[in-house]
N, C-alpha and C positions, 0 to 999 in steps of 0.2 A: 844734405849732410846727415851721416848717419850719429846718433848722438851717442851710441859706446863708445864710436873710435874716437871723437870730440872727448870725451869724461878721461877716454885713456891718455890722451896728448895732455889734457892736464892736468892728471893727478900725478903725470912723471914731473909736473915742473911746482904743480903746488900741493905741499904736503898738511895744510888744516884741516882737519875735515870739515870744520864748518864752514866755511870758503864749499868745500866740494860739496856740501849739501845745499847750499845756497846756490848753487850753477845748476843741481837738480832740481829742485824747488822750479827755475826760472826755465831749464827746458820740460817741464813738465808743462809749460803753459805755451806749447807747441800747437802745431794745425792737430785738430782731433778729426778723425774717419767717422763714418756715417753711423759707427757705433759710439760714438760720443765715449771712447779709447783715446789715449794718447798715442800719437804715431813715435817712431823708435826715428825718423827721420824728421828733417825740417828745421825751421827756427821759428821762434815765437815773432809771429811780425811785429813792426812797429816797436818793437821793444829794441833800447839802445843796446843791448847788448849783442845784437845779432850781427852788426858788423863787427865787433870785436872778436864773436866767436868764429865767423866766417875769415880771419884775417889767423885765430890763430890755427885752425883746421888746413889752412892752404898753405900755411909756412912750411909746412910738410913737402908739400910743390916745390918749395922757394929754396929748402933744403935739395931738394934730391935735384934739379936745375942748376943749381949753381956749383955744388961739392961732387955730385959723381956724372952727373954729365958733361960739367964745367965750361956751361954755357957762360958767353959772356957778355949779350947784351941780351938781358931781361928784364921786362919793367912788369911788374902786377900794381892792379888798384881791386882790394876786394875780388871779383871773380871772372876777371877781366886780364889779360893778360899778352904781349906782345915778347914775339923774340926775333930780333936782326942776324939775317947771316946771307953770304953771300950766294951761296951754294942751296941751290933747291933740294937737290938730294937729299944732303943734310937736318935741313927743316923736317924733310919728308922721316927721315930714320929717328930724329926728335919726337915728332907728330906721335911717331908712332911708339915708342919709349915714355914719352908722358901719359900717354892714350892708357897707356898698361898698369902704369904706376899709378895713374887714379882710381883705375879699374880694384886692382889689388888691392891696393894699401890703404882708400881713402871710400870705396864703392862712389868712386864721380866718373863719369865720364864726359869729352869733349863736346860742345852742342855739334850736333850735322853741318849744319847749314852755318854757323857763326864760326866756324874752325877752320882757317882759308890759309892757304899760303900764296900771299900776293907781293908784287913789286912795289917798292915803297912809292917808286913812281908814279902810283894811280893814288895814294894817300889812303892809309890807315884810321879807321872808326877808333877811336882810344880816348880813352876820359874824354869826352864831350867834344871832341875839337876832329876835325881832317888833318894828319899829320903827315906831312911832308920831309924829305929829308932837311930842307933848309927853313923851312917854315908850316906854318900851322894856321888852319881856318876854321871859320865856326862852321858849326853845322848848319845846312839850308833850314831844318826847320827850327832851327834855336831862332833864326834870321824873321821867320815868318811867324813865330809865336811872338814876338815882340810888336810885329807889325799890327798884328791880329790886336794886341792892347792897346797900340795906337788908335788902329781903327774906332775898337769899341769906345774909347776917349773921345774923339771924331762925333758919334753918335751920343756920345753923353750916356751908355750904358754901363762907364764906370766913373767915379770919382777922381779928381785932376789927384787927390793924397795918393789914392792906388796905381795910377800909371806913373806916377813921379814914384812910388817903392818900387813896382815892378822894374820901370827903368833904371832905376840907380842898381839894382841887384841886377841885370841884365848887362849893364855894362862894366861891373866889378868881373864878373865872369869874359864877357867880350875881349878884356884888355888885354889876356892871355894870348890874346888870339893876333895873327896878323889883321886888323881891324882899325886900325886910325883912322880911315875916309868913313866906314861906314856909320863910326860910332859917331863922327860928326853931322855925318846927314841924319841921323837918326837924334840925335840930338836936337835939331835946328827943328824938326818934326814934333819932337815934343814940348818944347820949348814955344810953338803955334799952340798949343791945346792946351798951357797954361794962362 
């Protein structure tokens, strides 16, 4: 993210300046370049505000999508983004319409390799899950990192408190998902290693 055009989207919506100097303040504390410089791009990691600033940098996206392309099945999470259509073409004359619009308006461009136009049929990478048109599954390695704490559990390389947190957060996540059988087995699994 470039951080003028970030200052520019909100100083058209907030008019304090201490507010606006407090947003500098907080992108000053940005990745710094090998001259120990602040970079004009980026976000400050780990700092909460950087999904907030990445959600409202890309409403600019979510604007020019929905009002002049008038697209109308879009979903974003953060910088992650899916659009439904039937028509390849189309996709393909979008692709390349947002491809510009980030280009110009926001300096972002689409990743190479993560920017696909596929058949829902094969099921869509999107917030964590395999999405389907009628259903949704977790992902193989959400499946295997749980296992993997099972395991460790198994060996006594972690504590029954910490697989019993990890599991319970694992399956608040899983339940989203079409996942009934497996949260059970996996249940019955951990439930052996307490």
């Amino acid at each position: 993210m470039d951080n003028g055009i970030l200052l520019n989207i909100l100083t058209r919506r907030i008019s304090d300046k201490k507010v606006i100097w407090l947003i500098k303040q907080i992108l000053a504390n940005s990745p710094k370049n090998l001259l120990n410089k602040p970079v004009k791009i980026g976000m400050p990691l780990g700092n909460l505000t950087s999904q907030f600033f990445a959600n409202v940098y890309l409403n600019e996206l979510d604007y020019f999508v929905k009002y002049e392309l008038k697209i109308k099945y879009y979903l974003r999470y953060v910088d992650d983004f899916v659009i439904l259509h039937k028509s390849r073409e189309q996709l393909e004359i979008w692709k390349q319409q947002i491809n510009r619009f980030l280009n110009e308006k926001l300096k972002l461009e689409l990743h190479s390799q993560k920017s696909k136009i596929i058949s829902l049929e094969r099921g869509i990478d999107f917030i964590g899950f395999r999405n389907y048109w009628h259903h949704k599954l977790l992902r193989k390695r959400s499946i295997q990192k749980i296992l993997f704490v099972v395991d460790k559990s198994k060996n006594r390389r972690i504590s029954r408190e910490k697989l019993l947190e990890s599991f319970q957060g694992w399956q608040a996540y899983a339940k989203w998902a079409d996942s009934y059988n497996l949260r059970i087995k996996l249940k019955k699994l951990v439930k052996e290693q307490l």
